[in-house]
Backbone as JSON, one array per atom type, in Angstrom:
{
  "sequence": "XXXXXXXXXXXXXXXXXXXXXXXXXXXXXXXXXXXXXXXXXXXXXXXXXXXXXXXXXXXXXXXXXXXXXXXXXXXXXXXXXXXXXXXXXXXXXXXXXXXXXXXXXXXXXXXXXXXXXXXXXXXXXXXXXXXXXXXXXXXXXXXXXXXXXXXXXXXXXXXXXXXXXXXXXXXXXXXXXXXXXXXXXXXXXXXXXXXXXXXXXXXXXXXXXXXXXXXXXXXXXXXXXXXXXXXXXXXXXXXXXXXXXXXXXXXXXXXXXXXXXXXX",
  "N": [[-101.39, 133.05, -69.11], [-100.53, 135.85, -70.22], [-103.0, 136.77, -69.74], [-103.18, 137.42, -67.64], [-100.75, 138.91, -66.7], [-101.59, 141.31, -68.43], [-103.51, 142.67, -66.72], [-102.29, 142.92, -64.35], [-100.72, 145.01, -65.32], [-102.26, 146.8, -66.51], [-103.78, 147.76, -63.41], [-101.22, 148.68, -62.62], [-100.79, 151.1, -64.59], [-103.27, 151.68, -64.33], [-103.77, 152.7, -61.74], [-102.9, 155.47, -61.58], [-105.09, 156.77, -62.96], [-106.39, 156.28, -60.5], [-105.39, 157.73, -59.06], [-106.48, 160.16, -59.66], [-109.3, 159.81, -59.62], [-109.85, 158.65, -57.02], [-108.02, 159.53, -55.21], [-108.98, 161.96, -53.15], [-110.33, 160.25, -51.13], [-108.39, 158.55, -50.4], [-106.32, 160.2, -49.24], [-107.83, 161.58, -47.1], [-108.05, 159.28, -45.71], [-108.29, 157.66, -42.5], [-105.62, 157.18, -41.3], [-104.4, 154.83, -39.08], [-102.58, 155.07, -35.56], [-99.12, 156.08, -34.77], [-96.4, 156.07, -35.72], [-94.01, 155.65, -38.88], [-94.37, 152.72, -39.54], [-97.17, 151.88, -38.96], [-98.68, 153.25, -40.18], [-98.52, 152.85, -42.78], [-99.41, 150.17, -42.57], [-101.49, 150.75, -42.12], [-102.44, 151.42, -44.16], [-102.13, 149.47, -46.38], [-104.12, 147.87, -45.43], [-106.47, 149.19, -46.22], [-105.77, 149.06, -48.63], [-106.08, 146.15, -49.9], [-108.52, 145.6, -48.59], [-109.74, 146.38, -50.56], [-108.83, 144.7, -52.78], [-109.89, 142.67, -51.66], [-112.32, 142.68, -52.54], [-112.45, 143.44, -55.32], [-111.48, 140.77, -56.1], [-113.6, 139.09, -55.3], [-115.42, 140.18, -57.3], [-114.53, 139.22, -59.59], [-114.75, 136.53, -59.06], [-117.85, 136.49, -59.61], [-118.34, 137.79, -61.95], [-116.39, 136.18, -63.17], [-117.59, 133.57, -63.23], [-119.83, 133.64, -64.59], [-118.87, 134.03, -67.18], [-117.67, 131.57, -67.17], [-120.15, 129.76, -67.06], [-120.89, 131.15, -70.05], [-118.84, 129.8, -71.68], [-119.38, 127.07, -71.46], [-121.48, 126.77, -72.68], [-120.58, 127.24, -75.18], [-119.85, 129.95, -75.81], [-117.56, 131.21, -75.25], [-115.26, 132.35, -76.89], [-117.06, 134.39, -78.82], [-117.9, 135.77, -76.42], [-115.51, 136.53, -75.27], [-114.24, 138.77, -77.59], [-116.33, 140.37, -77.82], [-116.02, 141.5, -75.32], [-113.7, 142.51, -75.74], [-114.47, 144.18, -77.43], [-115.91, 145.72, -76.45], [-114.79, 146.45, -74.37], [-112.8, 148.44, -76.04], [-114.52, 150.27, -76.99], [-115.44, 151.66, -75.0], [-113.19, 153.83, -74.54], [-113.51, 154.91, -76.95], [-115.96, 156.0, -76.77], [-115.96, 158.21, -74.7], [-114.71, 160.09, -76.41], [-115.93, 160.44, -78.34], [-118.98, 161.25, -77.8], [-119.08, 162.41, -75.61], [-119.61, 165.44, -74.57], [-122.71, 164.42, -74.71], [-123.53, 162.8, -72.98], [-122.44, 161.37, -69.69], [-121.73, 158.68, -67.9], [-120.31, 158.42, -65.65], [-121.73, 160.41, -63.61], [-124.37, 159.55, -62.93], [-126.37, 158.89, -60.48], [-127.36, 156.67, -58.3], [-129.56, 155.01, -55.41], [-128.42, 152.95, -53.59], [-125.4, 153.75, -54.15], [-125.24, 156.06, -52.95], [-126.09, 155.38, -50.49], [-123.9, 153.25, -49.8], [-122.11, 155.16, -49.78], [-122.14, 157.03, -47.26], [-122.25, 154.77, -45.41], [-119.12, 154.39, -46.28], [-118.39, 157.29, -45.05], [-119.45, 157.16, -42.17], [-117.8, 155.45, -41.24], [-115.17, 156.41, -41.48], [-115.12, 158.01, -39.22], [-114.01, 156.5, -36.98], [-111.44, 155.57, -35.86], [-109.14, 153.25, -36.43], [-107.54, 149.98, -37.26], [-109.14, 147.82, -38.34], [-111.52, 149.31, -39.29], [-110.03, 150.95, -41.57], [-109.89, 148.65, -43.35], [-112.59, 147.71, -43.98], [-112.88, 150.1, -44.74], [-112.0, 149.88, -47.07], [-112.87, 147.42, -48.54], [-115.77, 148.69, -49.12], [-115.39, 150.46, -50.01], [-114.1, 149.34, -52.99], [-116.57, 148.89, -54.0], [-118.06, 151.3, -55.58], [-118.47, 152.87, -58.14], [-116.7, 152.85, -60.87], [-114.84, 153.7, -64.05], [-112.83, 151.92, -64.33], [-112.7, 150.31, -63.12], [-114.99, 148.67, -64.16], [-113.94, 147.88, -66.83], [-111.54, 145.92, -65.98], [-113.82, 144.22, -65.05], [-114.69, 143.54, -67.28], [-112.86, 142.02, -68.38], [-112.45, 139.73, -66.79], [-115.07, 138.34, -67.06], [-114.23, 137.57, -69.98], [-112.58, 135.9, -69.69], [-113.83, 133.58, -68.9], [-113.5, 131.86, -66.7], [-113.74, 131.0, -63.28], [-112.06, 130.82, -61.57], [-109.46, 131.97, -62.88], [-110.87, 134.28, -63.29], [-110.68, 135.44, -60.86], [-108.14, 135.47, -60.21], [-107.55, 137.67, -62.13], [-108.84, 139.79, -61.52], [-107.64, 140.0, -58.97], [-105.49, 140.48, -59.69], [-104.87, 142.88, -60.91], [-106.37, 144.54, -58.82], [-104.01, 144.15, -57.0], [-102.18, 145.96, -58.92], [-102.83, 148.43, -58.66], [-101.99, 149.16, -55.93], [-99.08, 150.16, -55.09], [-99.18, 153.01, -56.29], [-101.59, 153.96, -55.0], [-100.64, 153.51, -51.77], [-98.97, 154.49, -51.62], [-99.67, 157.67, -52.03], [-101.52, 157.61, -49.96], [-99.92, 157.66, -47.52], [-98.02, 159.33, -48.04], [-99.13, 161.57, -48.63], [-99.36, 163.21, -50.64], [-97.95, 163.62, -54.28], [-95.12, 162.95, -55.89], [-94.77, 164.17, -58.59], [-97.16, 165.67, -60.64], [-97.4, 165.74, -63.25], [-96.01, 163.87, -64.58], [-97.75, 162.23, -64.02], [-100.1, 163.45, -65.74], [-98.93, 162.68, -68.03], [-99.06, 159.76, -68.37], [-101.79, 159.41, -67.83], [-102.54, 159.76, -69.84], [-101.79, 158.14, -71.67], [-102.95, 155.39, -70.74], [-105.99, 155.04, -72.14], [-104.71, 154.12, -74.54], [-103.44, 151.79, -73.37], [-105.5, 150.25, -72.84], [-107.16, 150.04, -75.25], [-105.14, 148.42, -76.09], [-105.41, 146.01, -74.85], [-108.09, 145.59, -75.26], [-107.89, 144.77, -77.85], [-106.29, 142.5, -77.67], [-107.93, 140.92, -76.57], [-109.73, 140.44, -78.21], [-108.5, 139.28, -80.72], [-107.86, 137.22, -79.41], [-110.58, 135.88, -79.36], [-110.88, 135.08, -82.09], [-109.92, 132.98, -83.24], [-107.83, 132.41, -84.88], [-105.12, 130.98, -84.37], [-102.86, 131.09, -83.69], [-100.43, 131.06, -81.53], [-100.1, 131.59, -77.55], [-102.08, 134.11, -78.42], [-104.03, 133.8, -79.85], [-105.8, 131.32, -79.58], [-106.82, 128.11, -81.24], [-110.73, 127.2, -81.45], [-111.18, 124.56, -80.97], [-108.33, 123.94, -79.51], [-108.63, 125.33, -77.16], [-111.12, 123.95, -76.28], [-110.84, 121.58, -75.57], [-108.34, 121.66, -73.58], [-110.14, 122.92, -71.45], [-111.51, 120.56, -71.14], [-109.68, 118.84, -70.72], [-108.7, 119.75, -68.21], [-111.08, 119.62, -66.5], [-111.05, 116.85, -66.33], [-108.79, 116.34, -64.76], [-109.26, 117.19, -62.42], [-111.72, 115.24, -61.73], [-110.21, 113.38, -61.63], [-108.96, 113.44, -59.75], [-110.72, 113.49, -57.72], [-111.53, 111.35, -57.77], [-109.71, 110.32, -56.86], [-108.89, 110.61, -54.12], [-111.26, 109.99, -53.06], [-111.08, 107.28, -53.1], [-108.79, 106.82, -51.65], [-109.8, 107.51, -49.22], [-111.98, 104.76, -48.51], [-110.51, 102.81, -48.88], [-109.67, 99.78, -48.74], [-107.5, 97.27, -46.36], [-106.1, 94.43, -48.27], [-105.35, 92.48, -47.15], [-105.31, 90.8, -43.63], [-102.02, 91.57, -41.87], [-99.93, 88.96, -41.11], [-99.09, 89.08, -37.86], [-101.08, 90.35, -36.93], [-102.98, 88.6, -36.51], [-105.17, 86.91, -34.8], [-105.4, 83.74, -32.96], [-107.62, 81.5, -32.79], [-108.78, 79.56, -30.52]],
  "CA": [[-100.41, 133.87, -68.44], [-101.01, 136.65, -71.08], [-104.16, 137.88, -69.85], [-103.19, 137.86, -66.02], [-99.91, 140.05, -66.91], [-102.02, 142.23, -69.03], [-104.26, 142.74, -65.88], [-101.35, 143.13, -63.02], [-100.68, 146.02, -66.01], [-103.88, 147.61, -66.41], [-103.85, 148.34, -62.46], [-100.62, 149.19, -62.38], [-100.76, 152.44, -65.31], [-104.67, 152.55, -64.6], [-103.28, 153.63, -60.88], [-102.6, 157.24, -61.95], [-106.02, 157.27, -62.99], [-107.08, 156.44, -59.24], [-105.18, 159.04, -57.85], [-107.43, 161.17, -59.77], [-110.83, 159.83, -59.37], [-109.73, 158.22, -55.25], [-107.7, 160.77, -54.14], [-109.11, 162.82, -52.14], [-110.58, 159.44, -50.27], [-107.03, 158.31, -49.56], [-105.71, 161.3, -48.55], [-108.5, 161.53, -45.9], [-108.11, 157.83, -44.79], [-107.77, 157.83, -41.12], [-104.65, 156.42, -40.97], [-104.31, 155.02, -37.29], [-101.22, 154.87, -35.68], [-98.04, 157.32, -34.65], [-95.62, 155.96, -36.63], [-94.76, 155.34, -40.25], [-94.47, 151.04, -40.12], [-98.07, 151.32, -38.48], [-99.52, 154.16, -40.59], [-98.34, 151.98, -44.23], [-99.75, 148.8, -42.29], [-102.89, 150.75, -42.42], [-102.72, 151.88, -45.7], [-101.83, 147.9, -46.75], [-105.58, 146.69, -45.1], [-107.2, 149.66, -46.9], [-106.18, 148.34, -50.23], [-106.01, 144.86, -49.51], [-109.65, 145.7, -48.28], [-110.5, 146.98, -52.23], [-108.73, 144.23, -53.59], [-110.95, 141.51, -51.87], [-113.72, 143.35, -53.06], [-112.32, 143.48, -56.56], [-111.32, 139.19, -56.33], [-115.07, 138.76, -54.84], [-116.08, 140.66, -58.75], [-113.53, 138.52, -60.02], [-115.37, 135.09, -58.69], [-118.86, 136.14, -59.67], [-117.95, 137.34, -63.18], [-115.6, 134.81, -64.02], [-118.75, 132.02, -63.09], [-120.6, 134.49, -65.83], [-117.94, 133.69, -68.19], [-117.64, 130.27, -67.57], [-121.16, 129.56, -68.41], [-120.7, 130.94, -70.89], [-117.64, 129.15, -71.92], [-119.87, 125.92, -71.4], [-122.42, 126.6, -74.02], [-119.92, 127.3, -76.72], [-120.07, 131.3, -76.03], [-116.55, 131.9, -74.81], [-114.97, 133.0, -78.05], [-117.79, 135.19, -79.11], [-118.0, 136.94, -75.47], [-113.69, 137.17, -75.56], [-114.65, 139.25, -78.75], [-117.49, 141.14, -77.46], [-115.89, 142.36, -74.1], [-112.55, 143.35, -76.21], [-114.48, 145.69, -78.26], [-116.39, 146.64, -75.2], [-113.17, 147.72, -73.74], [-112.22, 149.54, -77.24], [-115.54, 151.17, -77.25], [-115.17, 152.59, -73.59], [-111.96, 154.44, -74.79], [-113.93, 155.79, -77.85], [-117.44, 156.43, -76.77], [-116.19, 159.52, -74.11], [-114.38, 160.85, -77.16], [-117.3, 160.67, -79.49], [-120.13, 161.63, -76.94], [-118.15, 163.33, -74.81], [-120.73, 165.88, -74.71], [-124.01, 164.43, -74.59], [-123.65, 161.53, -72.0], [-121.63, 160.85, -68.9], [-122.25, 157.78, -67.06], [-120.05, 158.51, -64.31], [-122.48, 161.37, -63.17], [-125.55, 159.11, -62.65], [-126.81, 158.88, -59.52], [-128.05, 155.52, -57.74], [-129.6, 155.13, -53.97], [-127.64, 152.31, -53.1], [-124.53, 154.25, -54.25], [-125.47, 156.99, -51.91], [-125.71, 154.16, -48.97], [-122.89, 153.37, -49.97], [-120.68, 156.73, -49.29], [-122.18, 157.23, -46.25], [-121.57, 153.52, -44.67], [-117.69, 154.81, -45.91], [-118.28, 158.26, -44.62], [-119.67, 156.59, -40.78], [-116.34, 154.5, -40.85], [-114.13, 157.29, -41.2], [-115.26, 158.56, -37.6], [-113.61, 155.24, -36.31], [-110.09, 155.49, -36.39], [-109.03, 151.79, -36.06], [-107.12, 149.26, -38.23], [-110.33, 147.08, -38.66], [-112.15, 150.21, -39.8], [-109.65, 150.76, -42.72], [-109.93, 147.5, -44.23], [-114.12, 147.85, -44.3], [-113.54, 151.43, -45.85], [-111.5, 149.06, -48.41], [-113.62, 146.51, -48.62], [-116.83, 148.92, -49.66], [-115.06, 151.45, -51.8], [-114.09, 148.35, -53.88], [-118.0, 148.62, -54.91], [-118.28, 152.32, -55.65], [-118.8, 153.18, -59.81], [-115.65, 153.45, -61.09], [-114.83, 153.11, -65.32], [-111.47, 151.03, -64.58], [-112.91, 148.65, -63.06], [-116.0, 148.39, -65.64], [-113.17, 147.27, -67.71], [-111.4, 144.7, -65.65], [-114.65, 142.95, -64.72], [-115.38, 142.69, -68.99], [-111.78, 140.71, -68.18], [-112.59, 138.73, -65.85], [-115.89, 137.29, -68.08], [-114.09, 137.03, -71.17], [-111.38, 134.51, -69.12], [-114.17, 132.34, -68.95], [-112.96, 130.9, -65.69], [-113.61, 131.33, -61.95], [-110.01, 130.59, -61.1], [-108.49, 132.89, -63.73], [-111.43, 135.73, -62.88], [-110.58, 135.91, -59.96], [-106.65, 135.86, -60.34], [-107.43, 138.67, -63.16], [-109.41, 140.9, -60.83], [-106.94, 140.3, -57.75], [-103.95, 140.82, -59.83], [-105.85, 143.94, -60.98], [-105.98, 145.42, -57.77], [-102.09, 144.73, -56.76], [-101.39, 146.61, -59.55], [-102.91, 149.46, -58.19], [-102.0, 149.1, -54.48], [-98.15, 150.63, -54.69], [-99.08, 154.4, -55.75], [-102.52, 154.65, -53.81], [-100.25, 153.21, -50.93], [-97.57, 156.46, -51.81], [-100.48, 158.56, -52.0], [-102.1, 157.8, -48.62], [-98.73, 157.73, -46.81], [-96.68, 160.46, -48.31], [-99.63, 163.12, -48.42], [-99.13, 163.81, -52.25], [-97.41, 162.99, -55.39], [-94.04, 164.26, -56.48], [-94.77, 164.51, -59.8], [-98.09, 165.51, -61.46], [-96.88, 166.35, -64.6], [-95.64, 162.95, -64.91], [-99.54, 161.74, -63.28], [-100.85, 163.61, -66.79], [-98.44, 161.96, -69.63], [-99.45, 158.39, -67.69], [-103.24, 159.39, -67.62], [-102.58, 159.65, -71.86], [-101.42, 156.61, -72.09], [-104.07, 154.35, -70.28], [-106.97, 154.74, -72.92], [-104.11, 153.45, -75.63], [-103.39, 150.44, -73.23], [-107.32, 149.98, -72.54], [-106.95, 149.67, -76.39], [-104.32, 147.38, -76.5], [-105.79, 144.76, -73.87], [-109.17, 145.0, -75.52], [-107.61, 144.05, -79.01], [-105.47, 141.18, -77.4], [-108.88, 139.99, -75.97], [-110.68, 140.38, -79.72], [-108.06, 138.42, -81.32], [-108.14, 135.71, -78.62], [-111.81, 135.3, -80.06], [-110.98, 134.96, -83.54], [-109.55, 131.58, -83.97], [-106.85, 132.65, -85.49], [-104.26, 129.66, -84.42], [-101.07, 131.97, -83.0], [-99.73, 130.67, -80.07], [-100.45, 132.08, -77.02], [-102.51, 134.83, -78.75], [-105.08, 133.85, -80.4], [-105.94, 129.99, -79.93], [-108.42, 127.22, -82.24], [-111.56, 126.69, -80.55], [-110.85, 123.07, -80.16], [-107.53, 123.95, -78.07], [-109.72, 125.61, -75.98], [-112.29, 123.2, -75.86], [-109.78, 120.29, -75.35], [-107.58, 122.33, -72.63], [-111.07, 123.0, -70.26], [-112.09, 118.79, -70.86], [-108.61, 117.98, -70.04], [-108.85, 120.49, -66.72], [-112.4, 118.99, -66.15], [-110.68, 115.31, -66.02], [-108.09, 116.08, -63.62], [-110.43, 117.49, -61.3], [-112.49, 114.24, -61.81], [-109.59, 112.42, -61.48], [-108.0, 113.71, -58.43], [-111.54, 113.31, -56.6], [-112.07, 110.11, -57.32], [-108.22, 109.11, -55.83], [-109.26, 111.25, -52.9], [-112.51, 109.08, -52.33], [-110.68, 105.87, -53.11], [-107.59, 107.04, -50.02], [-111.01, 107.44, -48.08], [-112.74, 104.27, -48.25], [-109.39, 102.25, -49.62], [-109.36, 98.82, -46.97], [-106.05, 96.93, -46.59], [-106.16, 93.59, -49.18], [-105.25, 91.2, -46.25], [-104.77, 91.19, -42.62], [-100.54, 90.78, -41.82], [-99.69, 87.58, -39.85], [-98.67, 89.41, -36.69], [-102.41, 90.88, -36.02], [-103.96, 87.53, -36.47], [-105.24, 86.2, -33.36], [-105.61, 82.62, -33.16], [-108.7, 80.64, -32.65], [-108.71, 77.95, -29.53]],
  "C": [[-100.41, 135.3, -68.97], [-101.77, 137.17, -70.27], [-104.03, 138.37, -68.61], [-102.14, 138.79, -65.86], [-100.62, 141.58, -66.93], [-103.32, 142.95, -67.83], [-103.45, 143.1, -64.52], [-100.71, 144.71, -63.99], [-101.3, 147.03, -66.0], [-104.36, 148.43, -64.56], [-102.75, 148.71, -62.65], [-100.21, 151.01, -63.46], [-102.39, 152.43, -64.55], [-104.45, 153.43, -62.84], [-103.25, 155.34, -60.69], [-103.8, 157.73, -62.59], [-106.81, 157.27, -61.93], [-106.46, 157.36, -58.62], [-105.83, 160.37, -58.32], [-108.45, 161.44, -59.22], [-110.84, 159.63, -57.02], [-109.04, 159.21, -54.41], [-107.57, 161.28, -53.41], [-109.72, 161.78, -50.97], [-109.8, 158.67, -49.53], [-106.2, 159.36, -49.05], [-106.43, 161.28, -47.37], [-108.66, 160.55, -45.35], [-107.31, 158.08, -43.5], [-106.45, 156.78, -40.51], [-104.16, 156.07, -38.87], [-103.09, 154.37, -37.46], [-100.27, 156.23, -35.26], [-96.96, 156.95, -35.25], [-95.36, 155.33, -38.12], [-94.75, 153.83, -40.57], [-96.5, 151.36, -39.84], [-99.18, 152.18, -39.72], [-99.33, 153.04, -42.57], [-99.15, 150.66, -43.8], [-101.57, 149.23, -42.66], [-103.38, 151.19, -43.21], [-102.9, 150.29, -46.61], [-103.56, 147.73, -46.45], [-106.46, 147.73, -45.79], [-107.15, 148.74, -47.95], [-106.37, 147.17, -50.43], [-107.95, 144.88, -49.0], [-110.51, 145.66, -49.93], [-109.95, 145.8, -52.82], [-109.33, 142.85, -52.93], [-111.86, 141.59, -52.33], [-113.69, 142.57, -54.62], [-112.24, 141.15, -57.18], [-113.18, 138.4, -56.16], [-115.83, 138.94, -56.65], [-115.49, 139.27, -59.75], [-114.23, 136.44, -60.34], [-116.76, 135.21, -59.87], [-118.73, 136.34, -61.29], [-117.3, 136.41, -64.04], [-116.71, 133.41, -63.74], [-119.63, 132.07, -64.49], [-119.82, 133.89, -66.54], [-117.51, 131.84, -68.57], [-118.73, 129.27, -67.67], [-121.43, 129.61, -69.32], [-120.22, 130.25, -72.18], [-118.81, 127.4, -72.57], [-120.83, 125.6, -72.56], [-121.84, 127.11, -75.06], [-119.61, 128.81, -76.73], [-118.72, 131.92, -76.03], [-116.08, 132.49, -75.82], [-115.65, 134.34, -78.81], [-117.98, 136.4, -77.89], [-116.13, 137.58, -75.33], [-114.27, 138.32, -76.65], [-115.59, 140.56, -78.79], [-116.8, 141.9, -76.35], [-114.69, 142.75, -74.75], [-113.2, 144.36, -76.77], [-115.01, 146.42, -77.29], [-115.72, 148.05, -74.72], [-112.75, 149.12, -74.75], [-113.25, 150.44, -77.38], [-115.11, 151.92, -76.14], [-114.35, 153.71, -73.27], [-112.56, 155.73, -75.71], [-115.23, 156.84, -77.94], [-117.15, 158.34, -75.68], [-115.87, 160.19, -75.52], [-115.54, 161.22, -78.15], [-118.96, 161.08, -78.41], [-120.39, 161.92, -76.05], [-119.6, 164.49, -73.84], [-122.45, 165.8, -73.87], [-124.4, 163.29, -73.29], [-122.3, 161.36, -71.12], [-122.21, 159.96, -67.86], [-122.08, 157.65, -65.58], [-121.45, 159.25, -63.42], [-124.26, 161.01, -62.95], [-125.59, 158.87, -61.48], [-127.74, 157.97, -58.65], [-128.35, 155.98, -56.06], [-128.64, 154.46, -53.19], [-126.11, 152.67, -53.09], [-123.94, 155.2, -52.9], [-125.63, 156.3, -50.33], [-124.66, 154.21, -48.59], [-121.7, 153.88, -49.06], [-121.38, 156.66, -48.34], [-121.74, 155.95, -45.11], [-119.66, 154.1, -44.58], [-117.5, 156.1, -45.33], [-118.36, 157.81, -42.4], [-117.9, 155.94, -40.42], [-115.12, 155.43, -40.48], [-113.96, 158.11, -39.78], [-114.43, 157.77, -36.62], [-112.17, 154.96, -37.13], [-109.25, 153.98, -35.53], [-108.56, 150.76, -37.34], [-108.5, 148.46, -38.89], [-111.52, 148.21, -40.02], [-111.58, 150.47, -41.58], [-110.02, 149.83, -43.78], [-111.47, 147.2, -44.57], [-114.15, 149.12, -44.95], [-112.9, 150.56, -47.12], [-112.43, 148.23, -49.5], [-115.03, 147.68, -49.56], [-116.47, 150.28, -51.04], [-114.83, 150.6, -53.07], [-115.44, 148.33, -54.68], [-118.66, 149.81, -55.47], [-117.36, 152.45, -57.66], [-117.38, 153.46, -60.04], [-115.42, 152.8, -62.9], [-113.32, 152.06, -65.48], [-112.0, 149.66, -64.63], [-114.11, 147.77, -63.63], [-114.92, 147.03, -66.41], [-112.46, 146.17, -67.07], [-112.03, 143.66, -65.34], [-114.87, 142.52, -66.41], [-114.15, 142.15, -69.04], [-112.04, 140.07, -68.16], [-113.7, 137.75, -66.4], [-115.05, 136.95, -68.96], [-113.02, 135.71, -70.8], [-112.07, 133.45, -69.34], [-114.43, 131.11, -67.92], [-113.32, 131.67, -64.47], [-112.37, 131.9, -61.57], [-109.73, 131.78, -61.72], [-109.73, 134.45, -63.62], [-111.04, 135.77, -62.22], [-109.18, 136.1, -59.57], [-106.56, 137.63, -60.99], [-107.68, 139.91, -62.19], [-108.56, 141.14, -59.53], [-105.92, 141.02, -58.0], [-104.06, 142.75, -60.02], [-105.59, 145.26, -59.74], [-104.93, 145.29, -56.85], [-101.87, 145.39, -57.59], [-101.93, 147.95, -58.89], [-102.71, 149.67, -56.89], [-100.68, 149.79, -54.41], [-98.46, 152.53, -55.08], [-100.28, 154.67, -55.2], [-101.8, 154.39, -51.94], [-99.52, 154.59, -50.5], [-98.68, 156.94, -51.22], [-100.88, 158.84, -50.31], [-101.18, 158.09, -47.46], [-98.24, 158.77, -46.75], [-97.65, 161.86, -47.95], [-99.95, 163.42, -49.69], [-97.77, 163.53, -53.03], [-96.15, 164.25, -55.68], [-93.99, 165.32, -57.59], [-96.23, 164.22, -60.85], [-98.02, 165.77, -62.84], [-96.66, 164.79, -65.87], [-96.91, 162.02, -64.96], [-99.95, 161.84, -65.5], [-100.31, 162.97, -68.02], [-99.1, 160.52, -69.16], [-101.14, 158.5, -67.5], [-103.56, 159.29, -69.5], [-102.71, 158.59, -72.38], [-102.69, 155.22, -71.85], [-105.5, 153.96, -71.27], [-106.07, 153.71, -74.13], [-103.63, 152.29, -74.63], [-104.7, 149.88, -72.84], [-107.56, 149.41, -73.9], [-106.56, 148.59, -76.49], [-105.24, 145.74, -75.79], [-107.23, 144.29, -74.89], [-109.11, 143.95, -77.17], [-107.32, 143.2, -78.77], [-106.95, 140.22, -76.85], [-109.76, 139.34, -77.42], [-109.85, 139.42, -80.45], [-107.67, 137.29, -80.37], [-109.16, 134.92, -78.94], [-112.0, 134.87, -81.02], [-110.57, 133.87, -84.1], [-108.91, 131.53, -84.76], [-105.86, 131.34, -85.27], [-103.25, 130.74, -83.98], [-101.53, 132.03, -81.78], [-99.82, 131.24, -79.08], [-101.35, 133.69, -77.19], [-104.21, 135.25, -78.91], [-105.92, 132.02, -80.83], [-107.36, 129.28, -80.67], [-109.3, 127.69, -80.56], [-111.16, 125.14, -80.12], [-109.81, 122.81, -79.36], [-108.11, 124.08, -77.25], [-110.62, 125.09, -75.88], [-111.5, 121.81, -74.86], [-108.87, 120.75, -73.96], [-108.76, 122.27, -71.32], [-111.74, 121.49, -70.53], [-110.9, 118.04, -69.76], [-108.3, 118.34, -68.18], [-110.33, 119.9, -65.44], [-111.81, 117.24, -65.75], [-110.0, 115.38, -64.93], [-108.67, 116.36, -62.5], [-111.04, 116.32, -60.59], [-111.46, 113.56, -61.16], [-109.04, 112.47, -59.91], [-109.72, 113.73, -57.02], [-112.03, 112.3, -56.41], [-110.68, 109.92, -56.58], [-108.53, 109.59, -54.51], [-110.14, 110.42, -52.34], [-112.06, 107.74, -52.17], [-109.57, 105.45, -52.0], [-108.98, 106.94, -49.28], [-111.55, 105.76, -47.41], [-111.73, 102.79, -48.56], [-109.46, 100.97, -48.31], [-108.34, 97.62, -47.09], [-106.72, 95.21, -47.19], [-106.28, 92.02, -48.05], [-104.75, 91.38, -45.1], [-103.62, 90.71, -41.97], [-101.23, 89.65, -40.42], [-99.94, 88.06, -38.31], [-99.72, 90.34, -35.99], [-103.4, 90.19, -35.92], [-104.36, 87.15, -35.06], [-105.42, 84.61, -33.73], [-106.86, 82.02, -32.47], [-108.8, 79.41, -31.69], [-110.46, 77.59, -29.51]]
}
């Protein structure tokens, strides 16, 4: 419950870092429509567009993670993608300078923007929710960091909760944004853009001491809870598909009196 909070969190401050980098792509979303229920409805299937995207990341990393998980790794990758995260915070500051990753330049990227550039010609609810849908896959360093979540969970299920919850948290001010026109208060944007590397911090530590086998209670659990917790999840599974097959094929013990026929 922990890590899916800490993830409905992480969109909701890392938000104010999409109205930096997205912006100017929700401002120019062709909102269709003449009034404002229809023009928010089509702000809703934009993001709702980005956050199937983001649940789709959500699936394929969290499968990553729970291979992992399977060969003993989970603890060591929890551990690995927290410092990840803590590096990601530290590495602009320290190499600031000499390397920016954003500023690389792929073909398929460049596909990409133009597939969402074609769409924008096509002012149509349907249209929104496909510019949603493909901006969801366009380079961004937030969501770097919620997919090294979504592995360290370990889990399908819980990636793909992590990465959905993820992008509700960011769906109420890109919603403002696209609606209203612009922000009341940028001033307020820049103390809340401060903050996000020190909770990028925080999450990645809570992920590092989840790895450590420390023993505190929802924190930092044994390995053998967590080994014992995904056997016992693995049984009910088992269990609930054999009762399923056994309602299937189940055939009544004896046939009542009153459907007997009789024999002359």
């Amino acid at each position: 419950m922990a890590i899916l909070i800490s993830a409905l969190v992480l969109g909701l401050m890392g938000s104010f870092h999409c109205v930096g980098m997205c912006g100017p792509i929700v401002l120019a979303l062709p909102l269709h429509g003449n009034n404002l229920q229809q023009k928010i409805y089509g702000g809703l299937l934009y993001n709702l567009g980005r956050t199937v995207t983001y649940g789709v990341m959500g699936a394929i990393f969290g499968l990553l993670g729970q291979g992992l998980r399977l060969v003993g790794f989970q603890q060591v990758v929890s551990v690995i993608m927290g410092s990840a995260m803590v590096i990601s915070v530290l590495f602009p500051a320290l190499f600031r300078n000499q390397y920016d990753l954003q500023k690389s330049s792929f073909k398929l990227v460049g596909k990409l923007k133009k597939s969402i550039v074609d769409l924008f010609s096509v002012r149509s609810f349907q249209s929104l929710f496909f510019i949603g849908l493909l901006n969801g896959l366009l380079p961004c360093g937030l969501v770097y960091i919620a997919i090294a979540g979504a592995i360290a969970t370990g889990s399908v299920s819980t990636g793909i909760w992590y990465m959905v919850l993820f992008g509700l948290g960011t769906i109420p001010m890109l919603l403002f944004l696209g609606v209203a026109g612009n922000l009341a208060g940028n001033k307020l944007r820049q103390k809340i853009n401060r903050f996000i590397p020190i909770l990028v911090i925080i999450v990645g530590i809570f992920f590092i001491l989840r790895g450590l086998n420390l023993n505190i209670k929802f924190l930092s659990p044994t390995r053998d809870k967590i080994e014992k917790k995904f056997e016992q999840s693995l049984d009910e599974k088992h269990l609930s598909s054999s009762t399923d097959q056994g309602k299937t094929y189940e055939m009544p013990a004896a046939i009542p009196s009153c459907c007997q026929t009789e024999k002359k």
